[in-house]
VEXTORBA-267371 format. One line per field, with one value per residue (C-alpha): residue in three letters; x, y, z. Coordinates in steps of 0.1 Angstrom, whole numbers, always signed. Layout:
<recs>
res <- c(ALA / ...)
east <- c(X / ...)
north <- c(Y / ...)
up <- c(Z / ...)
</recs>
This chain:
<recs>
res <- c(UNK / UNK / UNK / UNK / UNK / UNK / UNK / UNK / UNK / UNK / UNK / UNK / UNK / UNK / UNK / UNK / UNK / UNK / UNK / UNK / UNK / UNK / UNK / UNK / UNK / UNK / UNK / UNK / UNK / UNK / UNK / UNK / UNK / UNK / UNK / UNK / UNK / UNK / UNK / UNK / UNK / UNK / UNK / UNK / UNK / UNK / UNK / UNK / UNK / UNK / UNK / UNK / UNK / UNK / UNK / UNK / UNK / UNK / UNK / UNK / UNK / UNK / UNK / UNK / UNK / UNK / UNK / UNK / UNK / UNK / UNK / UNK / UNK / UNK / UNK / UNK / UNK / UNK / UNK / UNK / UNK / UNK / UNK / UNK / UNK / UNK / UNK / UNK / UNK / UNK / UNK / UNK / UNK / UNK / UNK / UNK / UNK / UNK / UNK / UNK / UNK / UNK / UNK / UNK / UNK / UNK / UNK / UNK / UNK / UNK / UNK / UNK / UNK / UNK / UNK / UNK / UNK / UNK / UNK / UNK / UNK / UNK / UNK / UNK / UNK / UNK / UNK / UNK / UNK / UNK / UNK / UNK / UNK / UNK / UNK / UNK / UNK / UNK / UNK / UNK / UNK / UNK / UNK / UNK / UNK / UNK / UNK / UNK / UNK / UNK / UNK / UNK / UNK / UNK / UNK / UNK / UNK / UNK / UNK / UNK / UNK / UNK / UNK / UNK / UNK / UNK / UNK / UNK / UNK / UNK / UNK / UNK / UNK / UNK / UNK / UNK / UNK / UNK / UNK / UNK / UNK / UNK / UNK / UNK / UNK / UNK / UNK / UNK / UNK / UNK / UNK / UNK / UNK / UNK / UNK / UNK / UNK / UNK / UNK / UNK / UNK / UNK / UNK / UNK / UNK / UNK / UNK / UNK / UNK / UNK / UNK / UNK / UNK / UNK / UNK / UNK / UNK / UNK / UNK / UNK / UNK / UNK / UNK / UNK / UNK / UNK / UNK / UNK / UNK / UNK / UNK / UNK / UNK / UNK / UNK / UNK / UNK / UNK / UNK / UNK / UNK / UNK / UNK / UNK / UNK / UNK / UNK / UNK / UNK / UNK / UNK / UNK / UNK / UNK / UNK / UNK / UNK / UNK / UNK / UNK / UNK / UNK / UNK / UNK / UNK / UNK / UNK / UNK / UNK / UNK / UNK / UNK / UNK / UNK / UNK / UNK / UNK / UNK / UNK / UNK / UNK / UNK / UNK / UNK / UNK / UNK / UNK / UNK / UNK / UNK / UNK / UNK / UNK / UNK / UNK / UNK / UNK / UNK / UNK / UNK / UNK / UNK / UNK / UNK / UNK / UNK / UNK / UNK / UNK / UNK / UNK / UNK / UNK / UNK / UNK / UNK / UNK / UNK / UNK / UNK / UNK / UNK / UNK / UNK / UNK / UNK / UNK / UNK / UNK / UNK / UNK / UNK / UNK / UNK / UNK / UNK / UNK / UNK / UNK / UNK / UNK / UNK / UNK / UNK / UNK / UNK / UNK / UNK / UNK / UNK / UNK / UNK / UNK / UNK / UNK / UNK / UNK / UNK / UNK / UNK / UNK / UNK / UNK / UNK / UNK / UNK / UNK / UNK / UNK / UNK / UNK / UNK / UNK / UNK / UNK / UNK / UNK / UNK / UNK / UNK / UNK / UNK / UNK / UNK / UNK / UNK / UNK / UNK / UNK / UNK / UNK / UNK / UNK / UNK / UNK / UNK / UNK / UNK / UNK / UNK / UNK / UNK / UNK / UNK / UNK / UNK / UNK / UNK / UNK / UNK / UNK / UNK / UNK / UNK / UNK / UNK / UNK / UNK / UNK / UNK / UNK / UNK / UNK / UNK / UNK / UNK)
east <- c(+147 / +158 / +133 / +148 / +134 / +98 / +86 / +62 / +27 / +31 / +3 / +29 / +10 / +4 / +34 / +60 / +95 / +104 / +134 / +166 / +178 / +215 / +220 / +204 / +214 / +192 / +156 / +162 / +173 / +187 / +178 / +198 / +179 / +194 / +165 / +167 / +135 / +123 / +110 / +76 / +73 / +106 / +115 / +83 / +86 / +116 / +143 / +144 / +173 / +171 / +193 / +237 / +239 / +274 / +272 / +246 / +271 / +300 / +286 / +275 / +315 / +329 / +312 / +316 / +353 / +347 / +322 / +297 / +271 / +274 / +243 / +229 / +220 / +242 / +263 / +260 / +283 / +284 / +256 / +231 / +235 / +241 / +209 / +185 / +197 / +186 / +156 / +145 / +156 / +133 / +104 / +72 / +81 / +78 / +88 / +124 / +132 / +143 / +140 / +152 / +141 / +146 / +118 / +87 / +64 / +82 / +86 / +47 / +50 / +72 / +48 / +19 / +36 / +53 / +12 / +3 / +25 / +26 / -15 / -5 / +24 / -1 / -27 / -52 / -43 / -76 / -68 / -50 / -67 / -58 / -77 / -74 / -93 / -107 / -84 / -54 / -24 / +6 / +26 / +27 / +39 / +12 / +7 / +6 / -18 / -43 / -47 / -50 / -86 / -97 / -123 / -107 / -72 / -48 / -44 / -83 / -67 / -54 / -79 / -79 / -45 / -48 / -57 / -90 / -92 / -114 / -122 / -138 / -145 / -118 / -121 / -138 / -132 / -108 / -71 / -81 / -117 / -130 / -132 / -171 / -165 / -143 / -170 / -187 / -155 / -147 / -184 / -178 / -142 / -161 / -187 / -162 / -138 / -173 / -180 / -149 / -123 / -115 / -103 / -83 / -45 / -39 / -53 / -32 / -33 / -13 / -17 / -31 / -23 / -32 / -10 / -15 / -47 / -61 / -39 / -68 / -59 / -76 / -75 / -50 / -80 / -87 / -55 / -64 / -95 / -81 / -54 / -81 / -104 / -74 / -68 / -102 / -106 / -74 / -60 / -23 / -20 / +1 / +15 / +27 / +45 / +63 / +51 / +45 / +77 / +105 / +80 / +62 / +32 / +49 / +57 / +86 / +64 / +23 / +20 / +34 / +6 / -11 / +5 / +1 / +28 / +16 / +24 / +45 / +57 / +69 / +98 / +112 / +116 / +128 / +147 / +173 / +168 / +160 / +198 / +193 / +158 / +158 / +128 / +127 / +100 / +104 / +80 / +73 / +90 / +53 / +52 / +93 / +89 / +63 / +88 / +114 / +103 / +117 / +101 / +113 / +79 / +93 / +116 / +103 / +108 / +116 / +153 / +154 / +193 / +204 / +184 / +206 / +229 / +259 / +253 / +219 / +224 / +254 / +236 / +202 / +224 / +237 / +203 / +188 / +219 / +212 / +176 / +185 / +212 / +195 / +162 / +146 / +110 / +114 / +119 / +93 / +66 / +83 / +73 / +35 / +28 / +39 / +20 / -11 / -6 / -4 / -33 / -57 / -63 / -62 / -100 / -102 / -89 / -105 / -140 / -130 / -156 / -130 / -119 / -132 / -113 / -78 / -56 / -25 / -8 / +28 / +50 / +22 / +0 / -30 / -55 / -85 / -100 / -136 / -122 / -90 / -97 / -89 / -54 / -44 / -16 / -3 / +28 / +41 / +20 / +43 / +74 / +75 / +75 / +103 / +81 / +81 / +47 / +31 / -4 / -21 / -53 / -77 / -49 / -25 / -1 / +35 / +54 / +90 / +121 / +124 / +154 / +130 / +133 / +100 / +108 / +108 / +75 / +59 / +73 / +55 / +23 / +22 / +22 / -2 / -28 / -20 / -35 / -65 / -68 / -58 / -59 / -91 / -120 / -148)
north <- c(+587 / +620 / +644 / +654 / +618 / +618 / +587 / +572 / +568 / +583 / +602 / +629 / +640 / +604 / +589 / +569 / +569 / +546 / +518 / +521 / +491 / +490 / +458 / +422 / +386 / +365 / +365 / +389 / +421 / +440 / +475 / +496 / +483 / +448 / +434 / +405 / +406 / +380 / +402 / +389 / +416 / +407 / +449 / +457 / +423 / +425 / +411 / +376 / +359 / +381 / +405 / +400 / +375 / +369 / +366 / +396 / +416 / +408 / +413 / +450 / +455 / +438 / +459 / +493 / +486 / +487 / +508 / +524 / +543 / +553 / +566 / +544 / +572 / +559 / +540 / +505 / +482 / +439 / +441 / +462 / +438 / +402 / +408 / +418 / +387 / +369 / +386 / +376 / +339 / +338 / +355 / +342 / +337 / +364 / +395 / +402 / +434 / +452 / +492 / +493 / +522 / +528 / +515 / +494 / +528 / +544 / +509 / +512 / +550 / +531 / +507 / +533 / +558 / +524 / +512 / +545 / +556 / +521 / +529 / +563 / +546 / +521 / +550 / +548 / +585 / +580 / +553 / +573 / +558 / +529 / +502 / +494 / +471 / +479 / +474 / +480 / +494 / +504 / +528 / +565 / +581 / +605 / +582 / +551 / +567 / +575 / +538 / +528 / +521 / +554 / +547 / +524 / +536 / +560 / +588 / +603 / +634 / +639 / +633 / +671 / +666 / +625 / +621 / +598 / +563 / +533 / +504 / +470 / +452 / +434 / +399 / +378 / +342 / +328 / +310 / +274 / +284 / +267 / +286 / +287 / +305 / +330 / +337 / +367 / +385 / +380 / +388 / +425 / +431 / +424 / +449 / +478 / +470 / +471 / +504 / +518 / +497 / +523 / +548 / +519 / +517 / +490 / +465 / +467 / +446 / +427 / +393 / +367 / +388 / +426 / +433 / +465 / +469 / +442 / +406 / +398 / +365 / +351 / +323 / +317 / +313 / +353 / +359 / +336 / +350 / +386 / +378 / +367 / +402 / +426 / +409 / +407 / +446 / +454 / +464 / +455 / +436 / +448 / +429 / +444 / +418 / +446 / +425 / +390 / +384 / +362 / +334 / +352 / +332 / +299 / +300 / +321 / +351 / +352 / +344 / +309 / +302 / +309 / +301 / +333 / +364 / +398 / +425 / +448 / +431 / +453 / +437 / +458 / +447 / +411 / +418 / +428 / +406 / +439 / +453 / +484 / +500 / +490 / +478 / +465 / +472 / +442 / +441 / +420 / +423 / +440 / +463 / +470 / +474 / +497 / +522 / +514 / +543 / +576 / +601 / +616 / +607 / +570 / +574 / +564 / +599 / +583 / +582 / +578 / +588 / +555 / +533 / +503 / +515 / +486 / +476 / +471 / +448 / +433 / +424 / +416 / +392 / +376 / +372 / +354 / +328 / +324 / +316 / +292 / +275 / +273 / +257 / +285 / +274 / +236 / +263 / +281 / +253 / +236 / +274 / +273 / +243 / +255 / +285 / +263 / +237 / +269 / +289 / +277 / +243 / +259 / +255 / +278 / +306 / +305 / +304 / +337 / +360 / +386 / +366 / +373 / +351 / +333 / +325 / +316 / +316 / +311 / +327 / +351 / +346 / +369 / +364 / +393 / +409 / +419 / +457 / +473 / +487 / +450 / +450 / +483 / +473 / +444 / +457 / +460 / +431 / +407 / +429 / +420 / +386 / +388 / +395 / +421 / +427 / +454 / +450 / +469 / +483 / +449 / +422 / +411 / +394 / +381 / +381 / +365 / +361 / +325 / +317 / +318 / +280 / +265 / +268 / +306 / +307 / +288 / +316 / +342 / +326 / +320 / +353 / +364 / +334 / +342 / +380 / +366 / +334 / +350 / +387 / +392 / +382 / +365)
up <- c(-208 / -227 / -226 / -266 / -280 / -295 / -291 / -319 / -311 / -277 / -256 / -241 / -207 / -200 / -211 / -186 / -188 / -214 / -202 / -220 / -240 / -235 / -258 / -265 / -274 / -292 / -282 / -254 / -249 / -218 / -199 / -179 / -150 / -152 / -164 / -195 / -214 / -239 / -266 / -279 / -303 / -326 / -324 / -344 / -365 / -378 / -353 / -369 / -363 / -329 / -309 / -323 / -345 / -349 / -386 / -397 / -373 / -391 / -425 / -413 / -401 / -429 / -453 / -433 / -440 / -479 / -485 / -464 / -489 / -525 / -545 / -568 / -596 / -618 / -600 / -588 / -565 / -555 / -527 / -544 / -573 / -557 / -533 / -565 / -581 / -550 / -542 / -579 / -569 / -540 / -543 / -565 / -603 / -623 / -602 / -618 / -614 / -580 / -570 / -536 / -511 / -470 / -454 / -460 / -459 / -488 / -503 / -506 / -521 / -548 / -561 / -557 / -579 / -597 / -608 / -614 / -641 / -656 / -664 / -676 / -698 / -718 / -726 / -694 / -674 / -664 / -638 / -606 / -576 / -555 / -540 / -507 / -481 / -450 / -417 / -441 / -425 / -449 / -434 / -417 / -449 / -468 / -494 / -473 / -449 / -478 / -483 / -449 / -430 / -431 / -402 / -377 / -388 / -369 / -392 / -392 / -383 / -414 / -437 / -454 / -468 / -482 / -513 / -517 / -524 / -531 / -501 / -503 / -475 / -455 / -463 / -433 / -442 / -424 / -435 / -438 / -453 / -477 / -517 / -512 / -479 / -494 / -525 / -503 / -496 / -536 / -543 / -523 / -543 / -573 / -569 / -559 / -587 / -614 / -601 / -603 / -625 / -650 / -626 / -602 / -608 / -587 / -556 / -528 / -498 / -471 / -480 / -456 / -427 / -422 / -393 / -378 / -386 / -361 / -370 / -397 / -412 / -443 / -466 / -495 / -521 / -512 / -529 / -560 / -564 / -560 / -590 / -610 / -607 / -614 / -645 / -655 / -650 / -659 / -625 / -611 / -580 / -552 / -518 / -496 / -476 / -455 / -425 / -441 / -460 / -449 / -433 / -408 / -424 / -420 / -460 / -468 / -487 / -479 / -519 / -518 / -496 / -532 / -556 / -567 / -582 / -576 / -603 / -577 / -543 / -515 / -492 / -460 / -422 / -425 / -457 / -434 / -406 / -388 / -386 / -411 / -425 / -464 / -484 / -521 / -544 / -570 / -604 / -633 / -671 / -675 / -656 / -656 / -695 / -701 / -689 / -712 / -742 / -760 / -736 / -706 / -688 / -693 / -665 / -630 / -611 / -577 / -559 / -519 / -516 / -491 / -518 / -523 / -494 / -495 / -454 / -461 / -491 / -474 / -443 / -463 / -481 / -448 / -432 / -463 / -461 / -429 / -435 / -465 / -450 / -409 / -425 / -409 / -422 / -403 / -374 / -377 / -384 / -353 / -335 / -347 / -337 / -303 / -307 / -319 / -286 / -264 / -277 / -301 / -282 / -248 / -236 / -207 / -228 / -258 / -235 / -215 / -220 / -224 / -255 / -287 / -308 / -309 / -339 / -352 / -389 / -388 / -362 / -353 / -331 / -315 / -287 / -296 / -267 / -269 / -255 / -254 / -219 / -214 / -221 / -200 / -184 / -198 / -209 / -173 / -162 / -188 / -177 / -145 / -155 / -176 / -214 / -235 / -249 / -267 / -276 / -307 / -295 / -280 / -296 / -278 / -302 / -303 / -336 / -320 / -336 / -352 / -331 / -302 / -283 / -274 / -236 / -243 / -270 / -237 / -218 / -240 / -243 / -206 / -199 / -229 / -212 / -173 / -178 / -191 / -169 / -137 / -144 / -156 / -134 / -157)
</recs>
């Protein structure tokens, strides 16, 4: 371990070494030591199709011997253009227009800045502030960290220099609730968005799933119900589906589960099966138009310079084939049912009294622990049997790559149950 690398997220007088990856194959990935672990985590959700596949690997070398990077002020080339045609094919109806950045965090400072000019366009200046929920997380970037949980949340520390925001309450209901369930978590958006409508650009919010911020899962009619408000108070809708695109919720974006099209959608991790940071920002002729005018404060100010970079598109392009053409979503609902079988209808687990809840949605899965001095040492506890496994706070989760064979999603939840069930003394 260099002592030159920085490591995200790392307590420095506490930290251990941290073992060196020296390549990976499918679902697992290998260390200097010799050791072959099954990665649980899918490289921070975004390893898909998993470690070298043969065909994302030689789209990336294909394309580095054409071209490598050109801007895209002005300029355009075959993969920037093929994947925004597909992107528009794929993703909920409506959303046809595609402003590509390098990484889901400033994917977010896109449609942020996106929502907030469109208002300013169509004569309401006054609206300049986001809404956000509670145990949001949507990114580490300034912007991003203004609209994430500003109690529970990582970035309290920088609370002088964010800008402030509105919250509602993170929706409670759970996925499979019922629309008369959901009515109090619509009730508490309604009352936030009646106070403060006219000074609300845009609702933004990880749909179904709010990763980061504690694997909250909620129910499909939470999105319906959420369309409806914004238009009612004249606010745009924002997913961010950073984390939830490419069917980590078992559909292939979070919005199918609804039915539903978003006024801005925000695509990164999965987008490129993991192989290069990109992210796409896609909006609807509505949005997209109001920019179209006479005035120089029509043009969206906003140009990260690998936007549209050609080995990003190019490999995007290959991993969505892939995904079309492998039936990846037969995969994956093959995958949660293992998850369910494992987890959710696993008796003595879900009674541990170090258990506060278990759930599953898609190919994620969490078990909640009532404290995260719990969990304190589970990451070795699951390497030494082979795991990799990194928990966020008291949930211990796995988000694998949808190539993962059930033997090995048995393997992963065996470990995630054995710390608990033999671990942890009730």
């Amino acid at each position: 371990m260099s002592p030159h690398v920085w490591h995200p997220y790392a307590h420095l007088k506490t930290q251990t070494p941290a073992p060196k990856v020296i390549g990976g194959s499918g679902s697992h990935f290998t260390l200097d030591s010799g050791e072959h672990l099954l990665d649980a985590t899918c490289s921070w959700w975004c390893m898909i199709h998993g470690y070298a596949h043969p065909r994302l690997v030689a789209a990336i070398r294909e394309q580095a011997g054409e071209l490598c990077h050109v801007m895209l002020g002005g300029l355009t080339h075959d993969p920037a253009d093929q994947l925004a045609q597909a992107l528009v094919r794929i993703t909920p109806p409506g959303l046809n227009h595609v402003f590509y950045s390098d990484s889901g965090s400033v994917g977010m400072e896109v449609a942020m800045k996106m929502a907030l000019q469109y208002q300013v366009l169509i004569g309401h200046p006054e609206k300049r502030k986001m809404l956000s929920l509670m145990k949001a997380y949507h990114g580490d970037t300034t912007g991003c960290m203004a609209v994430c949980d500003p109690e529970e949340g990582m970035h309290s520390l920088f609370a002088s220099l964010l800008p402030q925001h509105h919250f509602a309450p993170a929706p409670t209901a759970p996925f499979h609730a019922s629309m008369e369930q959901v009515e109090h978590d619509l009730s508490a958006l309604r009352c936030v968005l009646e106070r403060h409508h006219h000074e609300i650009a845009a609702l933004l919010m990880e749909p179904l799933l709010q990763a980061a911020g504690g694997l909250n899962m909620t129910s499909p009619h939470y999105l319906r119900g959420a369309r409806a408000l914004c238009d009612e108070f004249g606010v745009l809708l924002i997913f961010d589906e950073v984390a939830t695109g490419f069917g980590r919720t078992g559909k292939l974006f979070a919005a199918n589960h609804a039915d539903v099209t978003p006024d801005i959608m925000v695509l990164s991790k999965g987008l490129t099966g993991g192989y290069l940071g990109h992210a796409a920002t896609l909006a609807t002729d509505r949005v997209h138009d109001a920019f179209i005018g006479d005035s120089p404060h029509h043009a969206f100010m906003h140009g990260p310079t690998f936007m549209g970079n050609p080995l990003a598109c190019r490999v995007a392009l290959e991993s969505l084939r892939v995904f079309e053409e492998e039936n990846y979503l037969a995969k994956i609902a093959a995958l949660s049912q293992t998850l369910h079988r494992e987890l959710r209808e696993d008796t003595a687990l879900n009674a541990h009294p170090a258990v506060a809840d278990v759930r599953v949605l898609g190919a994620t899965a969490v078990i909640e622990a009532h404290s995260a001095d719990t969990l304190k040492g589970v990451a070795s506890f699951a390497r030494e049997r082979g795991v990799w496994l990194r928990p966020i706070g008291r949930w211990l989760y796995t988000m694998p790559a949808y190539i993962t064979s059930d033997a090995e999603i048995t393997q992963i939840t065996g470990v995630m149950k054995a710390w608990f069930l033999e671990h942890q003394t009730p």
